[in-house]
N, C-alpha and C positions, 0 to 999 in steps of 0.2 A: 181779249183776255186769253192766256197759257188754257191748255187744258186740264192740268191742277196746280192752281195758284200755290206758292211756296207759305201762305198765309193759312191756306185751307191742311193742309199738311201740317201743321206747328199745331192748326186747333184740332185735327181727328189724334195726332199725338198723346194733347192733353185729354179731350176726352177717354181717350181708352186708360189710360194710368189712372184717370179720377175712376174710373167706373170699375177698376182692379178690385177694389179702392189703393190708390198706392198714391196718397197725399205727398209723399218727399218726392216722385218723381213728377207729378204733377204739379208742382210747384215750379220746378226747372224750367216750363212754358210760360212762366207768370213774369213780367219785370215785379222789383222790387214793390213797385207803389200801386201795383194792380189795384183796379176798383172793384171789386163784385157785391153786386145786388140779386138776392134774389126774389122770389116773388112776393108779395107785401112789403116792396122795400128793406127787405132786411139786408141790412150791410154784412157781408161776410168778412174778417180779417185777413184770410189765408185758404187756403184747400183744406187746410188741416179743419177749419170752421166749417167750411163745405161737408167733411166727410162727418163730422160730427151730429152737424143740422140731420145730415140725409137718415145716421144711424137711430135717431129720434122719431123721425117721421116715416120710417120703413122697416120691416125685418130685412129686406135687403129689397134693390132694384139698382136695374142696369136699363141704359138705353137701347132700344133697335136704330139705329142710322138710317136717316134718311136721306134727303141732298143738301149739299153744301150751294149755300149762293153766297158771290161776294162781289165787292164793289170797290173800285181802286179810286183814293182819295190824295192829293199831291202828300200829305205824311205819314198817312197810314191805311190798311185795310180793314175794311169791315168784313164779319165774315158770319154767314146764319148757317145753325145749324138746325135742321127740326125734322121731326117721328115721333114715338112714343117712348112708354117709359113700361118696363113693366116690372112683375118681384110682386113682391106679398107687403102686405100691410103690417102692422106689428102682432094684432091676433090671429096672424095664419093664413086669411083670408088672401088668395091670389086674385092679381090684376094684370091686364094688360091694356092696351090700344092708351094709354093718358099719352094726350097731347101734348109735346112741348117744342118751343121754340127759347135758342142761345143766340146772342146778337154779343161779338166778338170784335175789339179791336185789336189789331197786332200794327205793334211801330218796332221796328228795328229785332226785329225777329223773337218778339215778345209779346203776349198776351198783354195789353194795358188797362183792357176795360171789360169786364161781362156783363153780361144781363139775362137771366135767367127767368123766362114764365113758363107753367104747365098747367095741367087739369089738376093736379090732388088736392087744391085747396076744397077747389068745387066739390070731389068726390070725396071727402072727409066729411065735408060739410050733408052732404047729400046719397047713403051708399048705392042709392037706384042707380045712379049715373053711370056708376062701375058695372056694365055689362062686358061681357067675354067678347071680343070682336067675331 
């Protein structure tokens, strides 16, 4: 493997525009027929669904970067992205250290497939869990 795959580049791209939030330039990483799921199965349409979901379930949150790992397949690259997540919740309350892991396909210099899981379902559900790292 390159010392950074042109796959892992095209996804720390789109992450940083999603995380602006800057859904039309995020979008530019997506083929047209992108799939994304996020956690509970929720089918996302677009970025723009993405930045939406995120605006509802946060007052705001950004990712910290972690490592990139990927795997060369004869069509396409898979490519994982995972750290944490951190921002405040929508009553104020600040968070950090939520774990998340992005599982990314890129064919022909396009995101085709995502898959998004983290901690906040748990930590909504539960706010003990939410301690400060």
């Amino acid at each position: 493997m390159s010392e950074k795959n042109d796959a892992v580049t095209i996804v720390s791209n789109f992450l940083e525009a999603s995380m602006a939030p800057d859904p039309e330039r995020a979008a530019t990483f997506m083929a047209p027929n992108v799939r994304i799921t996020f956690t509970g199965g929720r089918i996302m349409e677009s970025t723009q669904a993405i930045t939406d979901f995120n605006s509802g379930r946060y007052a705001w949150v950004k990712k910290a970067l972690g490592q990139f790992d990927w795997t060369e397949h004869p069509d396409h690259t898979v490519v994982y992205s995972n750290g944490t997540l951190y921002g405040e919740w929508p009553d104020g309350r600040p968070f950090s250290g939520n774990r998340y892991l992005d599982r990314f396909e890129v064919r022909n210099g396009q995101i085709t497939r995502m898959d998004v899981w983290n901690d906040s379902a748990e930590w909504i559900l539960d706010p003990g869990l939410n301690r400060p790292d």
